[in-house]
Structures are given as structure tokens and as C-alpha cells.
N, C-alpha and C positions, 0 to 999 in steps of 0.2 A: 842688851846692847844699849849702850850711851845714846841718848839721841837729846839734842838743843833744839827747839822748833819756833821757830820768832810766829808772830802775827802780828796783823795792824796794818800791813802794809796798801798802798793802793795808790789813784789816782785822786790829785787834790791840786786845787790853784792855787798859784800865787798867792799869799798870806795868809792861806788855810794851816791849820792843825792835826796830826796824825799822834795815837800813842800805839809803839809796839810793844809788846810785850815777849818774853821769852822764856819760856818752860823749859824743864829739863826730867827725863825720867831715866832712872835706872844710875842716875847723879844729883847730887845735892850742890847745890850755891855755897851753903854754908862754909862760913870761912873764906874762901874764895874771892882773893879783885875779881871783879869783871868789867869787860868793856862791851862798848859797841864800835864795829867798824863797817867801815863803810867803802862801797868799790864803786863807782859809774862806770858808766858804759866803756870800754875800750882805756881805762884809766887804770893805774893801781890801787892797792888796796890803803883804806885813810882811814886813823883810828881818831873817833870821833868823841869818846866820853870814858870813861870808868870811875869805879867805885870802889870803897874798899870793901872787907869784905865785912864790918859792922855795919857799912852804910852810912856812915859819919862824914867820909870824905868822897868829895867827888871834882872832878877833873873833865874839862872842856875843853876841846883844839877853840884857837880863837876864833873861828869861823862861824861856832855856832855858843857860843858864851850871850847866855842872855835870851836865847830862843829854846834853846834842847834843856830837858831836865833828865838828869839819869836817877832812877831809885830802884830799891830792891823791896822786896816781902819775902824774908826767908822763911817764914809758917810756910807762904803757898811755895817756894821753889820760886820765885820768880821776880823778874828781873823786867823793869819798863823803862821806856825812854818817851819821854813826851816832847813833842816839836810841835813849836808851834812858828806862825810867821813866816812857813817854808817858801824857798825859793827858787827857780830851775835848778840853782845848783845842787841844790839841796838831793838831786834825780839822782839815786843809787840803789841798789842791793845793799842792804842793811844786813850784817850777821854781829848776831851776840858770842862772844867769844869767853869761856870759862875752864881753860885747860883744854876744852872740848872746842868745836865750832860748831853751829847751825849751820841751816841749809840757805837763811838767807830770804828776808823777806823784800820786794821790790819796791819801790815809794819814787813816783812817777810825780814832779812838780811843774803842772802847763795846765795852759789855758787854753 
């Protein structure tokens, strides 16, 4: 069975830094765009970064150009997003999306 599984996620203030990470078993990255998308609370779902699938290019909504870094390690399978400078709004379920989708990790931004 395909399964995506983010981590990293949590509770951080205002200006604080989170990296998630996202592993895949039973599926390879390789080759493969991937993104990260993001859903708040009661909101739809916002696609927030992707990659290509060398890892060469990469793509930011402009809300977070400049804080979020998206990168891949295709040796480990896996797929990071580092944010840094997070904001309230920043407050979403995080899922890595690669054909497949995770389960979605939560990253809570208050003081």
C-alpha cells in the first residue's frame, strides 16, 4: 500500500521556523513534481510550493516566496519544506502531494 507521511509538524510563534518532511513507502519520488498544499481550518485547500522532479526548479505562491524553501533527497525518498518566519496564517494541515497524497501534518502559528 502507497502511503505519503509528512512530519515536522507542531505548535510555534510567531517568527518561529518548522521543516516538514515527507516520506513515501511502497512509492518513489523519483521523477515526480511534487508539491506541498496546504488547507486551514474551515478554508480550502492552497498549493503552496513544488518542485520539479530533478529538484532544479522550484515554485512558491507568493505568500510565502522568501520564507518557505521546498527541496527533495531522492537517495532518502523524501521531500522537505523549511519555513521559516511563520505567521498565524501560516495555521494549516500541511499535506505533500506526489500523485499520491499524505495524511497531513498540522502546524499551529500563536502565541
Amino acid at each position: 500500500e502507497v502511503q505519503l507521511v509528512e512530519s515536522g509538524g507542531g505548535l510555534v510563534q510567531p517568527g518561529g521556523s518548522l521543516r516538514l518532511s515527507c516520506t513515501a513507502s511502497e512509492f518513489t519520488f523519483r521523477g515526480y513534481a511534487v508539491s506541498w498544499v496546504r488547507q486551514a481550518h474551515g478554508k480550502g485547500l492552497e498549493w503552496v510550493s513544488g518542485i520539479n522532479g530533478a529538484g532544479s526548479s522550484t515554485y512558491y505562491t507568493d505568500s510565502v516566496k522568501g520564507r518557505f524553501t521546498i527541496s527533495r533527497d531522492n537517495a532518502k525518498n523524501t521531500l522537505y519544506l523549511e519555513m521559516n518566519n511563520l505567521t498565524p496564517d501560516d495555521t494549516a494541515v500541511y499535506y505533500c502531494v506526489a500523485k499520491y497524497w499524505g495524511q497531513g501534518t498540522q502546524v499551529t502559528v500563536s502565541s
